[in-house]
C-alpha positions as a Python dict, from the first residue, in 0.01 Angstrom:
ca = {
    (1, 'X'): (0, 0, 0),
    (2, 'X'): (318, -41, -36),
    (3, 'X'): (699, 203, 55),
    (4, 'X'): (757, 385, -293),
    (5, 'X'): (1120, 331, -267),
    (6, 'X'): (1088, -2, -188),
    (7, 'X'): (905, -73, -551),
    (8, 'X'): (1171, 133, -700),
    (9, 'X'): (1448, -98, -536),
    (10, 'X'): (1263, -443, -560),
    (11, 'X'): (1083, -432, -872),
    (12, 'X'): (1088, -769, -961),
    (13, 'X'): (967, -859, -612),
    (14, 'X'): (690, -621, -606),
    (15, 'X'): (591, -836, -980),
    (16, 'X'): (565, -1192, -839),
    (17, 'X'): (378, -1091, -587),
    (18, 'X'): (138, -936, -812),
    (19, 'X'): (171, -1250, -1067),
    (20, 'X'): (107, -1477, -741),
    (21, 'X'): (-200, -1284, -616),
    (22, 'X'): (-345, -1276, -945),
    (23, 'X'): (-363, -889, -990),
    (24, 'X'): (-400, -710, -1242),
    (25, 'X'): (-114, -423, -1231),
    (26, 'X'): (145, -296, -1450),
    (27, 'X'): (506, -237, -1180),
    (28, 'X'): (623, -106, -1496),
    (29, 'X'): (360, 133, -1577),
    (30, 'X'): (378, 285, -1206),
    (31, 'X'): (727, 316, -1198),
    (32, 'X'): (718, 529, -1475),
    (33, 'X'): (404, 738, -1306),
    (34, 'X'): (651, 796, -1037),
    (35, 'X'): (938, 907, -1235),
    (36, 'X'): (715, 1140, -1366),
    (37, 'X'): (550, 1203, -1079),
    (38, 'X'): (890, 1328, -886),
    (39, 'X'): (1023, 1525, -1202),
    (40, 'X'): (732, 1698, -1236),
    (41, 'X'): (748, 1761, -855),
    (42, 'X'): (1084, 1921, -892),
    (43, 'X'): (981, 2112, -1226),
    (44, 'X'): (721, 2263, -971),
    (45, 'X'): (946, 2356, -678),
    (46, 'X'): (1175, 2517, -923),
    (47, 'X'): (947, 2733, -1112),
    (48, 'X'): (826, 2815, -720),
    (49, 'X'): (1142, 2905, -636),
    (50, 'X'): (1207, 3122, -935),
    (51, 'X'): (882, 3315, -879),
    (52, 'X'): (951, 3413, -544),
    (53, 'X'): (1292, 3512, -659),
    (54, 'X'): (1101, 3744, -927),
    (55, 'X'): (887, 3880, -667),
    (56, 'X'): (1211, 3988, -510),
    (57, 'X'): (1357, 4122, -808),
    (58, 'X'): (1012, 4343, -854),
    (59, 'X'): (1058, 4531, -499),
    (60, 'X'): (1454, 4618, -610),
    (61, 'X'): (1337, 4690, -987),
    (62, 'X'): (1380, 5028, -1165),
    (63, 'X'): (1040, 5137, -1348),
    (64, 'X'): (1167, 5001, -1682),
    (65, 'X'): (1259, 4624, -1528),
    (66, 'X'): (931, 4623, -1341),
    (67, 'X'): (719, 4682, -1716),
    (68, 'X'): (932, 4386, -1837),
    (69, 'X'): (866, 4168, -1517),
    (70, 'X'): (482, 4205, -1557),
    (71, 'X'): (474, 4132, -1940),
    (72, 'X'): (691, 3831, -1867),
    (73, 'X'): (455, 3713, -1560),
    (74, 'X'): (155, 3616, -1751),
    (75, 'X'): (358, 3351, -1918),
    (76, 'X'): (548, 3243, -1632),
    (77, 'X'): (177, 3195, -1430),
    (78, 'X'): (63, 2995, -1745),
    (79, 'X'): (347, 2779, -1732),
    (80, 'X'): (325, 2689, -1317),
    (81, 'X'): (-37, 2619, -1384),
    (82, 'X'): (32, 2349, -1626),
    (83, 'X'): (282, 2193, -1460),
    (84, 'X'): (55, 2170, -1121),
    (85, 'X'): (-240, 2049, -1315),
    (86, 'X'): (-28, 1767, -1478),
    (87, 'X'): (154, 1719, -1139),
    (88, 'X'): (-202, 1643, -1005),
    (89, 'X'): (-294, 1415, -1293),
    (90, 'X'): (5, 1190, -1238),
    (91, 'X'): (-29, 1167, -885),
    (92, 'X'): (-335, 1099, -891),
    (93, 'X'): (-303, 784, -1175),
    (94, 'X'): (-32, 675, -946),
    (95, 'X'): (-213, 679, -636),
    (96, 'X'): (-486, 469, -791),
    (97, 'X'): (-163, 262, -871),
    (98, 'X'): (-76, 237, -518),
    (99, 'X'): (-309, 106, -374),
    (100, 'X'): (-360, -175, -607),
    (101, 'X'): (-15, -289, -463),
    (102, 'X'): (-8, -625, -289),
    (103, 'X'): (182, -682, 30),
    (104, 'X'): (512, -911, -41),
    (105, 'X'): (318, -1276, 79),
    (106, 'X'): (490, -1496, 340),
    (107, 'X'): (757, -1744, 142),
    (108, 'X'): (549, -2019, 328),
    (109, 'X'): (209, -1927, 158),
    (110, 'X'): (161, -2203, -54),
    (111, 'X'): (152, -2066, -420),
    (112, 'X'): (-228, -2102, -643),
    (113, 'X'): (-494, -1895, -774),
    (114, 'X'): (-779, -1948, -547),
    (115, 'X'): (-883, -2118, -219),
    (116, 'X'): (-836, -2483, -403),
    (117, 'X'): (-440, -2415, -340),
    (118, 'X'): (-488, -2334, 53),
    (119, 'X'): (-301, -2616, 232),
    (120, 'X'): (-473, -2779, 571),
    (121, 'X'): (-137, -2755, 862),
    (122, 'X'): (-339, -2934, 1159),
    (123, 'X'): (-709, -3021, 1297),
    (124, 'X'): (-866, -3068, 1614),
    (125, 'X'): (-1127, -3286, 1715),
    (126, 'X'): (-1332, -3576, 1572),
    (127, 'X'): (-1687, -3485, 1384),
    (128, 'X'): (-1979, -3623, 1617),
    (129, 'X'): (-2177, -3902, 1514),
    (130, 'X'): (-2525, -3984, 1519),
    (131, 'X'): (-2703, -4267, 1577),
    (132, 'X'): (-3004, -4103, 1466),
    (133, 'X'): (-3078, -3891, 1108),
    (134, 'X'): (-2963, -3558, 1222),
    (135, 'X'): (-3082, -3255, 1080),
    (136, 'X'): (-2901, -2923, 915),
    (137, 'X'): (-2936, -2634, 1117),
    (138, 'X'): (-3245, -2503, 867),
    (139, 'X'): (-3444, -2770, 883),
    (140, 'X'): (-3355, -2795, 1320),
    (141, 'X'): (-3429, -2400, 1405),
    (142, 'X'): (-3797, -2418, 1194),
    (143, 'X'): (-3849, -2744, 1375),
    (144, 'X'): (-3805, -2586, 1733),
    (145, 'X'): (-3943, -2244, 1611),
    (146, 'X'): (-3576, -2074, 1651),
    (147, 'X'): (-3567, -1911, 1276),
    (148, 'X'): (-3812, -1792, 1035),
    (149, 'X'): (-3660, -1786, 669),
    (150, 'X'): (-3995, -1710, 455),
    (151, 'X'): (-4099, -1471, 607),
    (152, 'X'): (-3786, -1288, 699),
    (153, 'X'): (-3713, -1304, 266),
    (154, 'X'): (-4022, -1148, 225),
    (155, 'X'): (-3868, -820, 459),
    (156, 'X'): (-3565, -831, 305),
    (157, 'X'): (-3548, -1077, 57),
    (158, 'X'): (-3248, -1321, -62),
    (159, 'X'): (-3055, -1444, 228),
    (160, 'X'): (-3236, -1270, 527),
    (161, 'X'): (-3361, -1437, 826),
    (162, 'X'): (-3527, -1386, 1168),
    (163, 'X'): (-3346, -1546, 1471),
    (164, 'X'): (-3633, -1632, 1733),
    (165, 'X'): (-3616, -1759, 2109),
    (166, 'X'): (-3367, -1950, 2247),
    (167, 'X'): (-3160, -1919, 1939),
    (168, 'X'): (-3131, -1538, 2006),
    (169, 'X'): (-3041, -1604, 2375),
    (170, 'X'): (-2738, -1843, 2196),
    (171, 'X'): (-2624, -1625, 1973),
    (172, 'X'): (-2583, -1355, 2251),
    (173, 'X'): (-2419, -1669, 2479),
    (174, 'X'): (-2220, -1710, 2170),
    (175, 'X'): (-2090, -1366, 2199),
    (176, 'X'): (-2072, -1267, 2536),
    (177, 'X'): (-1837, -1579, 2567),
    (178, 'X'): (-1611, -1447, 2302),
    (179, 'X'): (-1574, -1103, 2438),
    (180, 'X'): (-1516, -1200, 2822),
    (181, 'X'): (-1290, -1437, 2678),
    (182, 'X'): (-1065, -1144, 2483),
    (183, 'X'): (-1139, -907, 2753),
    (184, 'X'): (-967, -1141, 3009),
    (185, 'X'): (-732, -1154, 2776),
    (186, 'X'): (-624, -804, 2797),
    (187, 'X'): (-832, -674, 2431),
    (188, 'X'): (-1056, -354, 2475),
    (189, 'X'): (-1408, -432, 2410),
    (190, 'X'): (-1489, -194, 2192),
    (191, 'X'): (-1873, -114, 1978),
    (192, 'X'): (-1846, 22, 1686),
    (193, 'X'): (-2028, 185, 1386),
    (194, 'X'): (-2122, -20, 1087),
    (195, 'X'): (-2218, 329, 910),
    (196, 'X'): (-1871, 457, 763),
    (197, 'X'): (-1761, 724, 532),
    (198, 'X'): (-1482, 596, 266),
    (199, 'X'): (-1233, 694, 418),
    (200, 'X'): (-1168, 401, 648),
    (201, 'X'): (-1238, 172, 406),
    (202, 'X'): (-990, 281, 133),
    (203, 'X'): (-759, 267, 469),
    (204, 'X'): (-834, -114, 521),
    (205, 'X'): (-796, -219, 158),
    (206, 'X'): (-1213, -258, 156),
    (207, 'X'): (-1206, -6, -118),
    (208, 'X'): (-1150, 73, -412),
    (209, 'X'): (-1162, -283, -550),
    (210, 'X'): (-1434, -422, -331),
    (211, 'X'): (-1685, -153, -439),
    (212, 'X'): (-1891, -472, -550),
    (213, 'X'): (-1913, -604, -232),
    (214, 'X'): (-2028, -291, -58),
    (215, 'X'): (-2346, -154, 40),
    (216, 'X'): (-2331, 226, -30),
    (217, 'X'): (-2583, 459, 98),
    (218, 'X'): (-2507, 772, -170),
    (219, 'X'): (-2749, 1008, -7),
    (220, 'X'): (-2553, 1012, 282),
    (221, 'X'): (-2198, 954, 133),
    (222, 'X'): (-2156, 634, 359),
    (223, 'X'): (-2156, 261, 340),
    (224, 'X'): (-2183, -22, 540),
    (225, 'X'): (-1889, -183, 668),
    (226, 'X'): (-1815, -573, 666),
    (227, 'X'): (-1635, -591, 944),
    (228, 'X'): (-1557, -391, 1278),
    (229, 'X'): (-1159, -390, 1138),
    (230, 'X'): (-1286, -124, 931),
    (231, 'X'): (-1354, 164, 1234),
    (232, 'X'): (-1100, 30, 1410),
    (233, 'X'): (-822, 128, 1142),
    (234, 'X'): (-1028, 422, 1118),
    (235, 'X'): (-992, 549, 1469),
    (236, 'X'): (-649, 615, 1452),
    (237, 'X'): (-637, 678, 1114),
    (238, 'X'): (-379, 1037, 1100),
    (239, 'X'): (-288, 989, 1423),
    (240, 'X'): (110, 940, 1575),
    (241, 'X'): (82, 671, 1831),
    (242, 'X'): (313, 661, 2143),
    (243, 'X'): (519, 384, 2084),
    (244, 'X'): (439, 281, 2466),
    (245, 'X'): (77, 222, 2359),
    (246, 'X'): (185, -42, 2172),
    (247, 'X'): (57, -306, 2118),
    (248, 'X'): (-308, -190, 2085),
    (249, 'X'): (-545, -468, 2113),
    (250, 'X'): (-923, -447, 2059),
    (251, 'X'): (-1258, -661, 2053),
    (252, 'X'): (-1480, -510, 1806),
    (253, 'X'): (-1806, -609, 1806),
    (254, 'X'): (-2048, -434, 1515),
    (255, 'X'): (-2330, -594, 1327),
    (256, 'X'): (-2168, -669, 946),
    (257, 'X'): (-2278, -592, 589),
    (258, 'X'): (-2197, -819, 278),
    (259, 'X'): (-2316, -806, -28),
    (260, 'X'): (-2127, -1159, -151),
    (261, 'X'): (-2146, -1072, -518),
    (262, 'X'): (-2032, -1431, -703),
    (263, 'X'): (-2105, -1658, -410),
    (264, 'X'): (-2483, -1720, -506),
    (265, 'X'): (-2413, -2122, -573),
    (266, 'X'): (-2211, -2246, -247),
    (267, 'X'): (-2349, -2243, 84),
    (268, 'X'): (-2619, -2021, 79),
    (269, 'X'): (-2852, -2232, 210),
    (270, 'X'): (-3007, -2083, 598),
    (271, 'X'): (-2784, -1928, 805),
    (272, 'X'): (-2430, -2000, 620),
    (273, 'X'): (-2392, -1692, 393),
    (274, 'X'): (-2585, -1402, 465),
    (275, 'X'): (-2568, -1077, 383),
    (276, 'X'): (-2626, -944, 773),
    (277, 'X'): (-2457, -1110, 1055),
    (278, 'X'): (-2273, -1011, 1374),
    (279, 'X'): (-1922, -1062, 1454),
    (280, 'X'): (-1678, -990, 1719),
    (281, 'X'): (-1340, -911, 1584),
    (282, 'X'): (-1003, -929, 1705),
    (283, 'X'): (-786, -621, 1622),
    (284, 'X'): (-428, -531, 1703),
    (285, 'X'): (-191, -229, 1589),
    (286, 'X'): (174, -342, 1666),
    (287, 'X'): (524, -220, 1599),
    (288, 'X'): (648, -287, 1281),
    (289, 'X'): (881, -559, 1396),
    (290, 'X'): (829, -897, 1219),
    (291, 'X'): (896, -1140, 1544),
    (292, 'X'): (636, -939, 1683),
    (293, 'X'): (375, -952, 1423),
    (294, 'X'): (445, -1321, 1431),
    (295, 'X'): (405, -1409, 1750),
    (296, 'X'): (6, -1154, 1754),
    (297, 'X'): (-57, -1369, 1459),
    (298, 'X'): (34, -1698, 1654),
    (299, 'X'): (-186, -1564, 1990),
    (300, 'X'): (-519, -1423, 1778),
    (301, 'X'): (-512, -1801, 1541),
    (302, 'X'): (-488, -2001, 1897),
    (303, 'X'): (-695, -1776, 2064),
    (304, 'X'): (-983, -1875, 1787),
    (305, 'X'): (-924, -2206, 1832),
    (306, 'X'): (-957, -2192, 2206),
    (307, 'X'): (-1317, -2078, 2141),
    (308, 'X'): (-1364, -2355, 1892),
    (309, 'X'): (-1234, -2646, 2151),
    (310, 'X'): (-1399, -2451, 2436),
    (311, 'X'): (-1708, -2502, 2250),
    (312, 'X'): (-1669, -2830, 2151),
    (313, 'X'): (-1624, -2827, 1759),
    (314, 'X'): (-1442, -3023, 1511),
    (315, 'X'): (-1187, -2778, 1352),
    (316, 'X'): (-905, -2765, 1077),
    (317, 'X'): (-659, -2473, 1016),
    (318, 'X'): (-571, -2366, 672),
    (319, 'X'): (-256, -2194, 512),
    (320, 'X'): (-435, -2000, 266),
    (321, 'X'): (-291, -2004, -75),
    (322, 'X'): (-113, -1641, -221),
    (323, 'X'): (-390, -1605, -477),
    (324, 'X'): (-694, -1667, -152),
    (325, 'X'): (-527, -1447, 44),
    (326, 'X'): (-677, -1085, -59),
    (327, 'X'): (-438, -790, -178),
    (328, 'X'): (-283, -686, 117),
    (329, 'X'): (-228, -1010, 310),
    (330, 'X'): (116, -1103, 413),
    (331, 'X'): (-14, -1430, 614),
    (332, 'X'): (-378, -1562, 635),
    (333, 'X'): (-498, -1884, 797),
    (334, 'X'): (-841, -1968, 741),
    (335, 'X'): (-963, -2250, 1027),
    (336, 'X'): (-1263, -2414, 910),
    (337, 'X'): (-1533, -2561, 1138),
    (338, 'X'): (-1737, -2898, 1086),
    (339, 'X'): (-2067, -2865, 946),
    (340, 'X'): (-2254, -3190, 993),
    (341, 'X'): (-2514, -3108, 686),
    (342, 'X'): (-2245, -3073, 443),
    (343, 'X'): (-2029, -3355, 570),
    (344, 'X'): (-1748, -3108, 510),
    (345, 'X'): (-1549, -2820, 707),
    (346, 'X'): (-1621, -2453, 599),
    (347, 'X'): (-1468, -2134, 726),
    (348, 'X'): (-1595, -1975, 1043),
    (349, 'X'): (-1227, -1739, 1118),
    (350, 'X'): (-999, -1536, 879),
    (351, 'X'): (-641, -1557, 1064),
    (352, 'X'): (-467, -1208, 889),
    (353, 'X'): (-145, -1030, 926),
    (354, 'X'): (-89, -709, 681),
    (355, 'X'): (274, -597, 792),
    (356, 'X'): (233, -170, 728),
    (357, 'X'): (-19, -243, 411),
    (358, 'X'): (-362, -73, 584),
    (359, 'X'): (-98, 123, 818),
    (360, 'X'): (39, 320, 502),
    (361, 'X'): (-333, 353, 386),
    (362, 'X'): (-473, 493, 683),
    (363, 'X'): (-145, 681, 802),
    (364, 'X'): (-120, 498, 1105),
    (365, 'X'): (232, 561, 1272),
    (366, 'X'): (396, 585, 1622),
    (367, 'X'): (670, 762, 1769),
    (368, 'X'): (969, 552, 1961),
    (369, 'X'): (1146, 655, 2229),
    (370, 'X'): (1385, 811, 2020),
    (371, 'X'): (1132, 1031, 1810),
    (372, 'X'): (1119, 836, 1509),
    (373, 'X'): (840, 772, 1305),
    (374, 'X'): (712, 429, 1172),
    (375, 'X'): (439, 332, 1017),
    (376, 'X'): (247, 27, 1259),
    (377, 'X'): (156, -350, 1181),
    (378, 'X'): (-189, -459, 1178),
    (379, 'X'): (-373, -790, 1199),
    (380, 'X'): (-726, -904, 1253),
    (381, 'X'): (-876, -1246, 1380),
    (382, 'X'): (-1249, -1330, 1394),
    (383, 'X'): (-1342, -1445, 1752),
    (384, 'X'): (-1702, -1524, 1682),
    (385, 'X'): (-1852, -1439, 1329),
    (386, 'X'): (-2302, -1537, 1363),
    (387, 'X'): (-2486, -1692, 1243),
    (388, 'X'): (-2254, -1903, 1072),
    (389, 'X'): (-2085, -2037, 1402),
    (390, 'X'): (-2450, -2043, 1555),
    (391, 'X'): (-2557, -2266, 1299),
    (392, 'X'): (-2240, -2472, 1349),
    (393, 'X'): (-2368, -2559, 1702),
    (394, 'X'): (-2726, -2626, 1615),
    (395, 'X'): (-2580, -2905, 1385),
    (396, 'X'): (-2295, -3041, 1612),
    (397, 'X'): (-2496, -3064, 1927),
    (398, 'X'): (-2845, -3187, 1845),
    (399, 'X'): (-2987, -3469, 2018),
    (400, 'X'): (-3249, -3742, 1877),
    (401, 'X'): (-3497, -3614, 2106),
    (402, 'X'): (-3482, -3274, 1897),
    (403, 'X'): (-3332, -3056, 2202),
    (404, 'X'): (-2986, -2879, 2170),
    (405, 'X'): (-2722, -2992, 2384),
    (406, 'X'): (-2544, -2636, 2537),
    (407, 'X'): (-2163, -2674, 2524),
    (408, 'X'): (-2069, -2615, 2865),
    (409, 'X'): (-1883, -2279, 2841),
    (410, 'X'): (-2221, -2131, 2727),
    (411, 'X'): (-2415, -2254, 3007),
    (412, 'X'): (-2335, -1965, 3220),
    (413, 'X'): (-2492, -1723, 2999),
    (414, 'X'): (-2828, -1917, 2961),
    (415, 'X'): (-2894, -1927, 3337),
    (416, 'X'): (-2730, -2275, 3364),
    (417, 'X'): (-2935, -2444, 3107),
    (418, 'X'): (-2781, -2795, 2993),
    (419, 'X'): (-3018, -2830, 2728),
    (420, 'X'): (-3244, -2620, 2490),
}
């Protein structure tokens, strides 16, 4: 969400971002909620003040003022308990307010509605061709026995599959890649629950507008999480950080939930949207200094592509458009990997920087040197998001023959196999 005063003292800003991002939020309407919100707050204090000023005036008080005192008191109670109940009424309309607010977007996001506005800035590496009639990854991993999609619908229905063999031992190469990777790159590997309460995810911006896209459990008043970002805000979520602990940097690694309400016409087919996968995140809480924030933006985008041209794979980076980039995005870069079946790119890593948005959410601050508080930055890369890479590398590295070439960085993890 965003600083109250700053809405009161950039209202027109705070209106084109929401008319950029396509929201649906009246500026107007919560500025007046918060005028309200802080008369009301005062009209509270005072009549507070007054009756602990009465109860004062009853110790001192002659029998006679006393009998007037109480008569009056009834009243007086009446009145406070109005004026809290309403107090809590606005707040609470303008805390549903709040955190509709968009972060300000970065003046270089290129301005449209949805993803067809999102602008590619560079690529890397040439699609592979074939001299043979390669096959998509579906029709590959039921070939060599590495998937089973009927069955696994019949489980769990839509969208489910079973990974089987070698495939599993990639996916885990896959992975175990990606985190020695961030881990030598000085991230915390951290493993973390997909079971959350709501809390965290009304402090990542998951909720409440993305109820859709949730799996709730209600008997247990949890839901599964998306993402590892979402315990990861979590963990310090109320906490004062010592500025010297900044910058935090973590590798989550959780198994993911989606429901992907809308998407049931594009890329569904196999392994390309699912609604279980496994993903290893990259996380970091930073000071809120904007050259900072930058350059962890700049180092989690290039560290992604490192795995992509460590692996092998055709790539193109995206500047996603103000309306693609999701309520609380200041930046997001999208890079989109080469999918041989589709003869197109599609997205594989969600570049994201969120300024103080989830920090203000989640009441994540620090303390400097000098004892002040701040709230922290926040941004999030994928490192490796399967099956959706996995599937990727089926595609890009099959062979006439029908075995799997092994990019070379993997190797190490599948007992020096060259081939699959």
């Amino acid at each position: 969400m965003l600083d109250k005063r700053f809405i009161r003292e950039n209202p027109d800003v705070v209106k084109q971002a929401v008319r950029v991002k396509g929201l649906d939020l009246d500026v107007d309407e919560l500025l007046q909620l918060d005028q309200d919100s802080r008369k009301l707050q005062f009209e509270v204090d005072t009549a507070q003040a007054s009756r602990k000023s009465r109860s004062k005036e009853f110790a001192k008080a002659d029998v006679a003022r006393k009998a007037e005192l109480r008569a009056e008191q009834a009243d007086f109670d009446r009145n406070l308990t109005e004026l809290r109940e309403r107090l809590s009424a606005t707040s609470a309309q303008l805390n549903e307010l709040m955190l509709a607010t968009p972060t300000i977007p970065w003046e270089g996001a290129p301005v449209g509605a949805d993803e067809s506005a999102n602008t590619v800035v560079r690529a890397w590496g040439t699609p592979p061709t074939f001299d043979f009639t390669p096959l998509d990854h579906v029709d590959l991993a039921e070939k060599r026995g590495w998937a089973e999609f009927a069955r696994a619908r019949r489980v769990a229905g839509e969208r489910a599959y079973v990974l089987c063999g070698d495939a599993v031992l990639l996916e885990r190469a896959l992975h175990s890649y990606a985190l020695d990777l961030l881990q030598g790159h000085g991230f915390r590997l951290m493993s973390v629950p997909s079971l959350v309460k709501e809390a965290p995810l009304v402090g990542t911006g998951m909720l409440p507008k993305g109820r859709a896209e949730i799996y709730e459990i209600p008997a247990d008043d949890a839901f599964l999480a998306g993402t590892a970002e979402v315990s990861l805000v979590g963990l310090h979520a109320g906490e004062i950080l010592d500025a010297a602990r900044l910058p935090i940097r973590y590798a989550g690694i959780s198994p993911c939930f989606r429901r992907e309400i809308g998407s049931a016409s594009r890329d569904v087919r196999g392994l390309l949207r699912v609604h279980q996968f496994e993903k290893v995140e990259q996380f970091v809480i930073c000071a809120d200094d904007q050259d900072e924030s930058d350059r962890w933006h700049a180092e989690l985008l290039g560290t992604a592509e490192s795995i992509l041209q460590a692996l092998g794979l055709a790539y193109e980076v995206v500047e996603c458009a103000t309306g693609d980039m999701g309520v609380g995005k200041y930046r997001m870069n999208d890079i989109n990997t080469w999918f041989p079946s589709l003869g197109l790119f599609r997205e594989t890593h969600s570049c994201s920087s969120l300024k103080d948005w989830q920090a203000r959410r989640a009441n994540v601050r620090y303390r400097t040197a000098s004892g002040e508080i701040h709230f922290a930055y926040t941004l999030n890369n994928t490192a490796v998001a399967t099956p959706r890479l996995l599937a990727a590398v089926l595609e890009n590295f099959q062979t006439a023959d029908g075995t799997l070439r092994v990019p070379e960085v993997l190797r190490p993890y599948l007992g020096g196999r060259e081939t699959l």
